[in-house]
DRENDO-1510 file (C-alpha; in Angstrom, 1 decimal, always signed):
<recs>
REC; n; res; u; v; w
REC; 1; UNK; +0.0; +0.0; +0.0 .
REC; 2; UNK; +1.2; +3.7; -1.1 .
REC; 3; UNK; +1.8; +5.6; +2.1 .
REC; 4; UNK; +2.3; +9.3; +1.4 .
REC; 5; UNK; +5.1; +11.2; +2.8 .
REC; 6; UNK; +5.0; +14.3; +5.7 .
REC; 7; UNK; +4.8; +16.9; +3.5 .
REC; 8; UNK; +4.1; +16.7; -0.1 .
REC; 9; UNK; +6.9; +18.4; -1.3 .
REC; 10; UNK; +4.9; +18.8; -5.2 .
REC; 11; UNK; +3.0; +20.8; -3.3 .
REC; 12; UNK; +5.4; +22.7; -1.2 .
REC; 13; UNK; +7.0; +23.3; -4.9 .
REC; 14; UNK; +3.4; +24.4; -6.1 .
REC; 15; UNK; +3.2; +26.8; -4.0 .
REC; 16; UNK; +6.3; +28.4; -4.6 .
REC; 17; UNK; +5.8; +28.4; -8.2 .
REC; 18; UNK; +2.5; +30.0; -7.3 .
REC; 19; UNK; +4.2; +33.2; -5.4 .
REC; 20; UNK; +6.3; +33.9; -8.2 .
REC; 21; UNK; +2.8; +34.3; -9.8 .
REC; 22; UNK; +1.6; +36.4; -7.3 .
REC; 23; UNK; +4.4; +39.3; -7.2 .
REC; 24; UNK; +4.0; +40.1; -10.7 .
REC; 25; UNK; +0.7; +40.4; -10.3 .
REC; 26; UNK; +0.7; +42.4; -7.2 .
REC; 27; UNK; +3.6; +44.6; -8.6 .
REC; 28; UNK; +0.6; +46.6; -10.5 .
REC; 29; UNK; -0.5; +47.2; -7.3 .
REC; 30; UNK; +2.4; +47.9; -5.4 .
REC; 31; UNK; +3.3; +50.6; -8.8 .
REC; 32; UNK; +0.2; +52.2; -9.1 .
REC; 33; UNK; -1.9; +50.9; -5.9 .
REC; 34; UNK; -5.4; +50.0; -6.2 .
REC; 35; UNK; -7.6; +52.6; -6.9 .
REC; 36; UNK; -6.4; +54.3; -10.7 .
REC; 37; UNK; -3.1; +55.4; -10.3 .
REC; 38; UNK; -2.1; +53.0; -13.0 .
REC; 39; UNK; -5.4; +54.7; -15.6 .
REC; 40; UNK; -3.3; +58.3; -15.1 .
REC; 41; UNK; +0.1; +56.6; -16.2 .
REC; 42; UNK; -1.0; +54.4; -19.3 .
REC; 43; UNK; -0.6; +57.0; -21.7 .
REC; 44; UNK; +2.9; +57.5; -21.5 .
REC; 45; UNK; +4.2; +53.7; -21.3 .
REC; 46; UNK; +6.2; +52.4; -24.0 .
REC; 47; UNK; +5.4; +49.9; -26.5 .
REC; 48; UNK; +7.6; +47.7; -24.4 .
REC; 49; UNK; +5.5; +48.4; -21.5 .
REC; 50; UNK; +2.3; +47.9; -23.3 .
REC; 51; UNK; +3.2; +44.0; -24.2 .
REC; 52; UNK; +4.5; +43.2; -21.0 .
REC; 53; UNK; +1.3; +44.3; -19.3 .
REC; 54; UNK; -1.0; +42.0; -22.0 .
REC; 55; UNK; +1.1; +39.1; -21.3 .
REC; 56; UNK; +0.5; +39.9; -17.4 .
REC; 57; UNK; -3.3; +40.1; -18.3 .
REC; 58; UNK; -3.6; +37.0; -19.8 .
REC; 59; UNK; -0.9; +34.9; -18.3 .
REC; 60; UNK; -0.7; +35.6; -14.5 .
REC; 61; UNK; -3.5; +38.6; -13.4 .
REC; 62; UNK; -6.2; +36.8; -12.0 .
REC; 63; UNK; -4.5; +33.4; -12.4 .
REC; 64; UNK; -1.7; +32.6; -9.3 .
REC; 65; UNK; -4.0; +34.1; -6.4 .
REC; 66; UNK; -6.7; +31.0; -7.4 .
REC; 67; UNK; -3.6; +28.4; -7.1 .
REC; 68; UNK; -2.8; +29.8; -3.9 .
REC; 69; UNK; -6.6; +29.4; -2.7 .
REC; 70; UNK; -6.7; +25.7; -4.4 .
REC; 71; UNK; -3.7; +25.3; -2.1 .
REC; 72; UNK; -4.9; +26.1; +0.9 .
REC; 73; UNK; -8.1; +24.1; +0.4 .
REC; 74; UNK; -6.2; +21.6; +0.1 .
REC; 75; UNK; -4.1; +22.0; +3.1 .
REC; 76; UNK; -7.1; +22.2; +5.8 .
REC; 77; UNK; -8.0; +18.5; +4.8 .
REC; 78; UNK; -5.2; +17.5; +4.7 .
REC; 79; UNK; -4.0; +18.7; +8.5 .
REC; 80; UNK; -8.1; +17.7; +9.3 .
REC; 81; UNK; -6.5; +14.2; +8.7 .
REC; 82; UNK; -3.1; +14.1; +10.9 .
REC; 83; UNK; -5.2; +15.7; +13.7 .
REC; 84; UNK; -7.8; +12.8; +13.6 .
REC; 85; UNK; -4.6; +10.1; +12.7 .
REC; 86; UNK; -4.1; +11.6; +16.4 .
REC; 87; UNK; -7.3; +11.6; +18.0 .
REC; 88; UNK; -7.6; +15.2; +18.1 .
REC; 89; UNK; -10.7; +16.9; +16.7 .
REC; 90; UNK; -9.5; +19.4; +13.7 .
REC; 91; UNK; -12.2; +22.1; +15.0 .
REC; 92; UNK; -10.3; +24.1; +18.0 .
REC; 93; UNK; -7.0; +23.8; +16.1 .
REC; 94; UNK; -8.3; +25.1; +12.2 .
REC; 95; UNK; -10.1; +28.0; +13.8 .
REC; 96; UNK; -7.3; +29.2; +16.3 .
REC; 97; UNK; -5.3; +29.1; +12.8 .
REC; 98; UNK; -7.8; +31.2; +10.8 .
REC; 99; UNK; -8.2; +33.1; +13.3 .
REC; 100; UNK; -4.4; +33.9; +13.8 .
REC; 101; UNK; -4.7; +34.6; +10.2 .
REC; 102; UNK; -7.3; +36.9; +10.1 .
REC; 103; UNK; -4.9; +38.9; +12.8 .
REC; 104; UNK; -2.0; +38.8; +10.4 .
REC; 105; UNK; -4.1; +39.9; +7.5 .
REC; 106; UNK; -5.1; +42.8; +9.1 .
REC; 107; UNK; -2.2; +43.7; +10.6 .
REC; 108; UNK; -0.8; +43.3; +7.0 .
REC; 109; UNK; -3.3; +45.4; +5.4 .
REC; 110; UNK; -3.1; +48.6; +7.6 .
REC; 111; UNK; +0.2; +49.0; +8.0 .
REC; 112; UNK; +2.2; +47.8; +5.1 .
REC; 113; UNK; -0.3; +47.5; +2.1 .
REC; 114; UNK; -3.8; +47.2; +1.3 .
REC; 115; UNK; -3.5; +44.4; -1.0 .
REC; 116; UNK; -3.7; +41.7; +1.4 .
REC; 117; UNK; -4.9; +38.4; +1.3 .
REC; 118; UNK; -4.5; +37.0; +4.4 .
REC; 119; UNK; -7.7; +38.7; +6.4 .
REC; 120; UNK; -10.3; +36.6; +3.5 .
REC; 121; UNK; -8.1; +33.5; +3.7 .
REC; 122; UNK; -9.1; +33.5; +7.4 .
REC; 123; UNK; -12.7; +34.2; +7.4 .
REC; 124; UNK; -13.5; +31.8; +4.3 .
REC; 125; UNK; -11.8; +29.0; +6.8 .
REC; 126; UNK; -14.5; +29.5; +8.9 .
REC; 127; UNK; -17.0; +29.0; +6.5 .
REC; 128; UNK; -15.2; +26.1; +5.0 .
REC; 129; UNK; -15.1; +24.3; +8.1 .
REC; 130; UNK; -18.9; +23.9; +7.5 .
REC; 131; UNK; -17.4; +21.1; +4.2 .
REC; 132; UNK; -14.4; +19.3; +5.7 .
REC; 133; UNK; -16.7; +16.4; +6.0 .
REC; 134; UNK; -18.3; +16.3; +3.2 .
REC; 135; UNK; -17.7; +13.4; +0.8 .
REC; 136; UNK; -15.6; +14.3; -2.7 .
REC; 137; UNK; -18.7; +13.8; -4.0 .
REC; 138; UNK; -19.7; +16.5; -3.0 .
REC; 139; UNK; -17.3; +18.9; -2.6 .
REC; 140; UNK; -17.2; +18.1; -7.0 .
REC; 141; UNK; -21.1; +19.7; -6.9 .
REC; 142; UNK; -20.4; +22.7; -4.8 .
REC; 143; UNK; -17.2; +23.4; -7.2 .
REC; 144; UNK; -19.4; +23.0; -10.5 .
REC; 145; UNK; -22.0; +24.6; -8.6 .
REC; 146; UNK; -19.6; +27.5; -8.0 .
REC; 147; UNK; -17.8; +27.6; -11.7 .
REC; 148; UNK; -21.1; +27.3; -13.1 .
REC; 149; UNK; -22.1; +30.7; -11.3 .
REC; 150; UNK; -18.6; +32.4; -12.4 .
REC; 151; UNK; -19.6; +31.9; -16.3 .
REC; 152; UNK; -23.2; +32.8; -15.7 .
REC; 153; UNK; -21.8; +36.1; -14.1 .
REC; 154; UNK; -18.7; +36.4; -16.3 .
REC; 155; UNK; -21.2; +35.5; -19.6 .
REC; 156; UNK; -24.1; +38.8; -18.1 .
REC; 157; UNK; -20.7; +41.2; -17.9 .
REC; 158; UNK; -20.4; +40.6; -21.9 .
REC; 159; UNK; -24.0; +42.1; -22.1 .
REC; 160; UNK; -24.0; +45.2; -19.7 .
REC; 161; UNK; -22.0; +48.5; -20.5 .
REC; 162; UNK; -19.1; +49.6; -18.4 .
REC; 163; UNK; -19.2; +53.4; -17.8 .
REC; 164; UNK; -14.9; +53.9; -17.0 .
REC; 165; UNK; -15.0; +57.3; -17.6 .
REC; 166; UNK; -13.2; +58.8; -14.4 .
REC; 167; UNK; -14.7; +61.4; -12.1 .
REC; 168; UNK; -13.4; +65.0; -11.6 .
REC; 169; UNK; -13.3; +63.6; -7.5 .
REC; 170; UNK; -11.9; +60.2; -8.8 .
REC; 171; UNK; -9.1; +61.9; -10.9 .
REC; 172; UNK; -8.3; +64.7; -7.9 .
REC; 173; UNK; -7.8; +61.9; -5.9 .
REC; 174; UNK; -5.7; +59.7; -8.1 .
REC; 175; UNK; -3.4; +62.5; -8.3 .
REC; 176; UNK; -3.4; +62.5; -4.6 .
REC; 177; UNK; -2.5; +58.9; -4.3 .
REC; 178; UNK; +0.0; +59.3; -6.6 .
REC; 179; UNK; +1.8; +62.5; -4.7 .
REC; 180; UNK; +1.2; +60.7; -1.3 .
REC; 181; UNK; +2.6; +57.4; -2.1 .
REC; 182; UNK; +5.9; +58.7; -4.1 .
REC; 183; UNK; +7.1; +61.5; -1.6 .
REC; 184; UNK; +4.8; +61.1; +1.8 .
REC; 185; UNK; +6.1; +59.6; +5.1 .
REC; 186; UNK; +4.8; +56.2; +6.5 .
REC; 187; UNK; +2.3; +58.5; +8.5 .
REC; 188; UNK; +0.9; +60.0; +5.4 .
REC; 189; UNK; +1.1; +56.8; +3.5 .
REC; 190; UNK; -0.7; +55.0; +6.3 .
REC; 191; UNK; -3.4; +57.6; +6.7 .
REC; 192; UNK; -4.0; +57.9; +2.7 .
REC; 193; UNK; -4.0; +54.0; +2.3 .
REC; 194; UNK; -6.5; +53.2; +5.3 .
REC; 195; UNK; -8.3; +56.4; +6.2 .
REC; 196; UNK; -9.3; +57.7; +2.4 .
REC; 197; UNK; -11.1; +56.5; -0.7 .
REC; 198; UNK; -12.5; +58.5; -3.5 .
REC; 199; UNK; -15.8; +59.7; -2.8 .
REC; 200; UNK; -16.1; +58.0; +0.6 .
REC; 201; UNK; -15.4; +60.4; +3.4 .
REC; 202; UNK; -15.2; +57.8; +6.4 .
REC; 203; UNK; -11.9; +55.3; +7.2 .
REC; 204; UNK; -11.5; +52.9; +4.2 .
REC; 205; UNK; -10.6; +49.7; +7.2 .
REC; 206; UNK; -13.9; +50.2; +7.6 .
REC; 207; UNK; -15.5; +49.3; +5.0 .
REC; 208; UNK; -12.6; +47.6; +2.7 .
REC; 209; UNK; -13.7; +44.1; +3.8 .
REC; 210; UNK; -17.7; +44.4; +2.3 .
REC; 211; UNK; -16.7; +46.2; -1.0 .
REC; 212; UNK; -14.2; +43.1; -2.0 .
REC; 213; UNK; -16.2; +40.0; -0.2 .
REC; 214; UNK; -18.2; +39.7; -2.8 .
REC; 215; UNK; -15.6; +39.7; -5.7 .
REC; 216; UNK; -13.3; +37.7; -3.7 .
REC; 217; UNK; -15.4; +34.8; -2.5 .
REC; 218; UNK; -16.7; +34.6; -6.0 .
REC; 219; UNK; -13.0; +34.1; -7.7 .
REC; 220; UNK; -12.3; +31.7; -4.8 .
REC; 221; UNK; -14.1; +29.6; -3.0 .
REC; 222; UNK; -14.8; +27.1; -6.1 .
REC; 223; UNK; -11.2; +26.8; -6.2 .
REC; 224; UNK; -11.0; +26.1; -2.0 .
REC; 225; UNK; -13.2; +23.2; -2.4 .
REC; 226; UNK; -11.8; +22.1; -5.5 .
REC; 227; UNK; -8.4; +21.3; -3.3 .
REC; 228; UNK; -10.7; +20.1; -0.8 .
REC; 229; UNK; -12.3; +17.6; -3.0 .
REC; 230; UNK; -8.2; +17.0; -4.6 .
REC; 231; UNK; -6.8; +16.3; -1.0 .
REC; 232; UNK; -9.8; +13.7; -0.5 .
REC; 233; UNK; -9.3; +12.0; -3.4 .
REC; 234; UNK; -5.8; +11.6; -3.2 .
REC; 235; UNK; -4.8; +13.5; -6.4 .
REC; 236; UNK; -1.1; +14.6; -5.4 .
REC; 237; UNK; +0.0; +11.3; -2.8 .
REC; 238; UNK; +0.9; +9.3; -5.1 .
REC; 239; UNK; +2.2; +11.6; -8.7 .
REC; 240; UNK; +3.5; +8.8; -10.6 .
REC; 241; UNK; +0.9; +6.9; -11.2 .
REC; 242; UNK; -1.0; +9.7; -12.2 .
REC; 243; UNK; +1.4; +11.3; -14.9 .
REC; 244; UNK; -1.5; +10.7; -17.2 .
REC; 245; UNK; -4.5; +12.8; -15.2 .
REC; 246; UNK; -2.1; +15.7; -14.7 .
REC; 247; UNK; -1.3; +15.7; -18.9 .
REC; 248; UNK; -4.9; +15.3; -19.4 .
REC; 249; UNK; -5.9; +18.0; -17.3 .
REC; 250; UNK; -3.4; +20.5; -18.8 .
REC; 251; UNK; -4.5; +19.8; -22.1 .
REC; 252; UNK; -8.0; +20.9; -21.5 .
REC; 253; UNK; -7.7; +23.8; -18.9 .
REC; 254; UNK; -5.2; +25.6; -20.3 .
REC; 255; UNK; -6.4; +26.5; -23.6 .
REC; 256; UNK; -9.9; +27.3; -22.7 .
REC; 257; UNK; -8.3; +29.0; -19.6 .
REC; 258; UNK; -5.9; +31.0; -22.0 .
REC; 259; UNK; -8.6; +31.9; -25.0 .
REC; 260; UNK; -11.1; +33.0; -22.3 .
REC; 261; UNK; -8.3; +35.9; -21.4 .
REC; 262; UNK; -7.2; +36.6; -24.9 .
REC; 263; UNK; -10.9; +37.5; -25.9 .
REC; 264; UNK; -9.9; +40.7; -24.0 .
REC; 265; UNK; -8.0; +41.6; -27.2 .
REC; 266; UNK; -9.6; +40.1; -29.9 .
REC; 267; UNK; -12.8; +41.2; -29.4 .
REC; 268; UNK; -12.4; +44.7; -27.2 .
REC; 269; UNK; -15.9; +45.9; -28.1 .
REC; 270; UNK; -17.0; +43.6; -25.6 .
REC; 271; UNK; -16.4; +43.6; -21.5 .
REC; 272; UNK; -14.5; +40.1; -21.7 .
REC; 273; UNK; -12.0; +42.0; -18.7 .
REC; 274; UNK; -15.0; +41.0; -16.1 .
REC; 275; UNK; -15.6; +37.3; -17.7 .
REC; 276; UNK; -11.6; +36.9; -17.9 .
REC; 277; UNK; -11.7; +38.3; -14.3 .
REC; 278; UNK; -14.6; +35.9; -12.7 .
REC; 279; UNK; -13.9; +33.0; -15.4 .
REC; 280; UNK; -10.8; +32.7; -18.0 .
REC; 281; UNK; -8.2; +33.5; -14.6 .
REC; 282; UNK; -9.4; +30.3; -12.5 .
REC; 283; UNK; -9.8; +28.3; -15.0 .
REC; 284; UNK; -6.7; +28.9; -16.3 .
REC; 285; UNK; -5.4; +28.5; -12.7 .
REC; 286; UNK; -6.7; +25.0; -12.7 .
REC; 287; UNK; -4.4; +24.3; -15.7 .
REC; 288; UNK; -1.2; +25.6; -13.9 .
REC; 289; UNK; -2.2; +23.2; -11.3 .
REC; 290; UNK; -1.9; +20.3; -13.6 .
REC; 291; UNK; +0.7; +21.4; -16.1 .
REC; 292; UNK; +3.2; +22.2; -13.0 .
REC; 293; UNK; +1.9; +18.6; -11.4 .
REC; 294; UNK; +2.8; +17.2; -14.7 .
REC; 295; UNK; +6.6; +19.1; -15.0 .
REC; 296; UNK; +7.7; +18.4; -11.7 .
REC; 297; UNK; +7.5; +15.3; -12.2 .
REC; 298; UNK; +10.0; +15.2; -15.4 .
REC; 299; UNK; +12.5; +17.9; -13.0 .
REC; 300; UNK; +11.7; +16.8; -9.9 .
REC; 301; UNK; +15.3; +15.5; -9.3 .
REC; 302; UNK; +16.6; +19.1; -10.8 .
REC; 303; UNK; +18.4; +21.2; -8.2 .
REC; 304; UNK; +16.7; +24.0; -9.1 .
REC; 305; UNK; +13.2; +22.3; -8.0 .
REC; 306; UNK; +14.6; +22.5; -4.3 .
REC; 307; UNK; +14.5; +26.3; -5.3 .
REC; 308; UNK; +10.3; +26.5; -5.6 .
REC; 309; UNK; +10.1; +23.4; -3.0 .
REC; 310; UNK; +11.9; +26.1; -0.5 .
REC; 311; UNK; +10.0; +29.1; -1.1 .
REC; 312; UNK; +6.3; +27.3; -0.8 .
REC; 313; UNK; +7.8; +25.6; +3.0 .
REC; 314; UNK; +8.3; +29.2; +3.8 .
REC; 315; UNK; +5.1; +30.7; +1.6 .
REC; 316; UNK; +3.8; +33.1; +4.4 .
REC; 317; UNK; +6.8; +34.7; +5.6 .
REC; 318; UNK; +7.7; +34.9; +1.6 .
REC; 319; UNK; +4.4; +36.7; +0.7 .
REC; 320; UNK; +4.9; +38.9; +3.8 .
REC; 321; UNK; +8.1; +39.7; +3.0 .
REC; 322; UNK; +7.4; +40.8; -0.8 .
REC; 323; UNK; +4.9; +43.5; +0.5 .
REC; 324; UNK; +7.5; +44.6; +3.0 .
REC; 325; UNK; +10.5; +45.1; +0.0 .
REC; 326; UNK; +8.5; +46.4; -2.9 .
REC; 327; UNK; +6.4; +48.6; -0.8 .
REC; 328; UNK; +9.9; +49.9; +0.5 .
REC; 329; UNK; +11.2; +50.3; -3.1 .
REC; 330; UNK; +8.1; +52.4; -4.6 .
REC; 331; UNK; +6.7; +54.2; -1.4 .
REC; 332; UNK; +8.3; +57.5; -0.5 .
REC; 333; UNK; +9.9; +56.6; +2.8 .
REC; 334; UNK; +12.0; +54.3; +0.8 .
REC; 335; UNK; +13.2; +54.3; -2.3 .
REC; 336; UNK; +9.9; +56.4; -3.8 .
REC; 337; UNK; +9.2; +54.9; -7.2 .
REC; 338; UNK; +5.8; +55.0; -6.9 .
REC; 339; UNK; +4.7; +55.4; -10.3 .
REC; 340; UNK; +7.5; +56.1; -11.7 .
REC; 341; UNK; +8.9; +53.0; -13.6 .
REC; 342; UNK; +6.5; +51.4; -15.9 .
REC; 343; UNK; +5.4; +47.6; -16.4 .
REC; 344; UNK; +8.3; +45.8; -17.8 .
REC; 345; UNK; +10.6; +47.4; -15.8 .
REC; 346; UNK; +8.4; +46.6; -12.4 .
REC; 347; UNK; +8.3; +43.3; -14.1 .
REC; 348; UNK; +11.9; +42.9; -13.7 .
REC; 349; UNK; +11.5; +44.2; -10.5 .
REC; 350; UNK; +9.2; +41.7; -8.9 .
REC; 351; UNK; +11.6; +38.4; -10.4 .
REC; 352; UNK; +14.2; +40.0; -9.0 .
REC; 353; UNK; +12.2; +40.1; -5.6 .
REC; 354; UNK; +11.0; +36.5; -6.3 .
REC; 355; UNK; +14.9; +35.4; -7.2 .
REC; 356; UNK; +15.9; +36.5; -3.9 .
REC; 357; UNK; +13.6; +34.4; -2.6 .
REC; 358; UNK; +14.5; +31.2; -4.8 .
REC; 359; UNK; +18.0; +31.4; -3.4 .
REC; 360; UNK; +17.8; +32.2; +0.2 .
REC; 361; UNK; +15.2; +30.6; +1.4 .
REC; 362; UNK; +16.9; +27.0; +0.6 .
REC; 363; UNK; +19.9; +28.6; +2.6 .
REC; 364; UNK; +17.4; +29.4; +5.1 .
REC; 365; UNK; +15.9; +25.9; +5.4 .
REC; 366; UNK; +19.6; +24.2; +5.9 .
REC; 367; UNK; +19.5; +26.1; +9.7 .
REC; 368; UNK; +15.8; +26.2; +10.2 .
REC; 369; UNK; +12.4; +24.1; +9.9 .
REC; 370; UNK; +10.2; +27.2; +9.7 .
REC; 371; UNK; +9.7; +30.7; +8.8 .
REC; 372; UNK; +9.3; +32.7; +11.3 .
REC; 373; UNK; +5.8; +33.5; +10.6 .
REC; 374; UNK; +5.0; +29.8; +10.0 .
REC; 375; UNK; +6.5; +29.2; +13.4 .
REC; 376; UNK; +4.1; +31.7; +15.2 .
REC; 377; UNK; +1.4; +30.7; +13.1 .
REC; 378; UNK; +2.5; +26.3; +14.1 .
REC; 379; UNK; +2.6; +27.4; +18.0 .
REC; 380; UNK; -0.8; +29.6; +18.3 .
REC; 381; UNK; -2.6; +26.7; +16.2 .
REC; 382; UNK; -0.9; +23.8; +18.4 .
REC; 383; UNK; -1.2; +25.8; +21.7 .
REC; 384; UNK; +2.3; +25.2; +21.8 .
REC; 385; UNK; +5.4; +27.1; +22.6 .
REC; 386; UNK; +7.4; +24.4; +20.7 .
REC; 387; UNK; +4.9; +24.2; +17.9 .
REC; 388; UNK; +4.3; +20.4; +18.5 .
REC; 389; UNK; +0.8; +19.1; +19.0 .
REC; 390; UNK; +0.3; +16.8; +22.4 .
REC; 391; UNK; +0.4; +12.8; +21.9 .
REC; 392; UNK; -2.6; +11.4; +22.5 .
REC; 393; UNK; -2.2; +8.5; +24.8 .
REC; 394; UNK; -4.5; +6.3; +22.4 .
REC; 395; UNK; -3.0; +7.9; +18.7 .
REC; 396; UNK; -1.9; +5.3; +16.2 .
REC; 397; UNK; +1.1; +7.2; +14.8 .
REC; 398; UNK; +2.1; +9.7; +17.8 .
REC; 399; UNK; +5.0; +11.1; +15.5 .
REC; 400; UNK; +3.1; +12.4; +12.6 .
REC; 401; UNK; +2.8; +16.0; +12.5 .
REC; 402; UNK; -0.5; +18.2; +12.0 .
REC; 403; UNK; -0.2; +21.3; +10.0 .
REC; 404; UNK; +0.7; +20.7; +6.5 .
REC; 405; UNK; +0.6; +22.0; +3.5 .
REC; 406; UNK; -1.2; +25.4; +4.7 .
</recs>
């Protein structure tokens, strides 16, 4: 019988690959932030700049975020079945760590960037505990269920104008943004990023969390119980034998994934951004799933594998740690390129970032077992100041850890 390791380590990889995803994407954000800074700028980019950001559209906006949610689907069953290999019920121990989450997120969002992740990550756990039981079965009809309801949406935004004509307020206050972010201090950085918003005169924290709910949970949640169902049915314990499923799936997600985001430019009459946003970018998430399933296992012995394997071990502190360096290199207390650089050099930024990443944190890894926010994270969720979970006196296998792959 196949008995699957600790940790996963296609997954670890997975994840890693799926971060390098995620800081080109969030580099727009990081440029121009999140409210139309990057509108003001787009007339004066270069031709260079121009292609670089289409091949952002379609290959990685809207498409990396969804592997990372898959991911973490996929994670909660699988530490739901170490803690009952142990005797322990998963309940206390998932919400202390979506919870802790939640905190981090938050924390995150005010006072480094408002891009974060971290806060919905922790409340969808909640609701998510309401499935960990359910049978694949159906965890597959709440995914369809869910997909089904991104196309419908998706297929209505083809039929329904888009007024993106900009305010006079809108425009006075991407100008703002734009002077606050390249020469303000942290102070007026952190006031402008939580406590402003155009044509909303009350503190942004406020209200952030219901404007983006909506959006959010519909780009995500398919694809949290997607890995649910994926961890169930053992889809990544045993890779070899399933060489196959993985080519399969590539072959079909990938090019619908990839033509649903192209119709952005070859038919721009139409608003195909919003289906590309709510449809083409998961789907074509799904595909990276199974086309990187399906190349690590031809490189899987390469050194440079240990490289992505590395980086997803230590995916929090990573994706912490990219908000804390770029926002240092475009805000104003640091280097105060807010703005200033255009796409394809950003571009280079952000896998620059992401190499840094790829080479230290195997260095890292030699000397430690966790990051340090994966540490805090392993203690609070264990109720452990060694991070270890307590044997029970009746557990099967005492020595096999609980939190993986989250």
């Amino acid at each position: 019988m196949y008995i699957p390791p600790r940790r996963l380590k296609m997954i670890d990889a997975m994840r890693g690959f799926s971060l390098l995803g995620i800081i080109l994407a969030n580099m727009l954000i990081f440029q121009y932030g999140s409210w139309g800074a990057f509108d003001l700028k787009e007339p004066g980019f270069s031709t260079t700049d121009h292609v670089v950001n289409g091949l952002l559209e379609v290959l990685v906006v809207g498409s990396f975020m969804p592997i990372f949610a898959f991911l973490f689907g996929f994670g909660i069953i699988k530490m739901k079945e170490s803690l009952e290999s142990r005797q322990l019920s998963p309940y206390p121990y998932l919400s202390r760590r979506f919870l802790l989450l939640m905190v981090i997120g938050m924390l995150h969002g005010f006072f480094i960037w408002e891009g974060d992740i971290l806060t919905y990550y922790g409340l969808y756990g909640f609701v998510l505990l309401l499935f960990i039981r359910c049978q694949p079965r159906t965890l597959m009809i709440w995914t369809s269920i869910g997909f089904g309801m991104m196309l419908l949406f998706g297929g209505l935004g083809l039929l329904v104008p888009v007024d993106t004509a900009i305010t006079a307020a809108e425009r006075s206050y991407h100008l703002e943004t734009l002077h606050v972010y390249s020469t303000g201090s942290y102070t007026d950085i952190l006031v402008q990023r939580n406590m402003t918003m155009p044509g909303i005169e009350f503190p942004l924290v406020f209200i952030l969390i219901f404007l983006l709910m909506g959006m959010t949970s519909m780009l995500y949640i398919p694809l949290f119980w997607l890995g649910m169902y994926m961890a169930k049915t053992r889809m990544f314990d045993d890779p070899q034998s399933k060489s196959a499923f993985y080519l399969k799936g590539m072959l079909i997600f990938l090019p619908i994934g990839l033509i649903s985001k192209l119709m952005m430019f070859i038919m721009p009459a139409l608003d195909w951004e919003t289906f590309s946003l709510l449809f083409g970018g998961p789907i074509l998430s799904i595909g990276y799933i199974f086309a990187f399933a399906w190349l690590y296992l031809k490189w899987q012995s390469a050194k440079w594998m240990n490289g992505f394997v590395a980086v997803g071990k230590l995916s929090l502190t990573n994706y912490l740690l990219q908000s804390v360096i770029c926002t240092t290199i475009y805000y104003g207390y640091g280097l105060g390129l807010f703005g200033q650089l255009g796409v394809a050099w950003g571009t280079l930024i952000a896998v620059l970032v992401y190499a840094l990443q790829f080479v230290f944190s195997p260095l890292y890894l030699r000397k430690y077992s966790y990051g340090p926010v994966e540490k805090l994270l392993r203690m609070w969720t264990n109720w452990s100041r060694s991070g270890k979970l307590p044997t029970h006196p009746h557990s099967p296998n005492p020595v096999q850890p609980a939190a993986r792959h989250m």
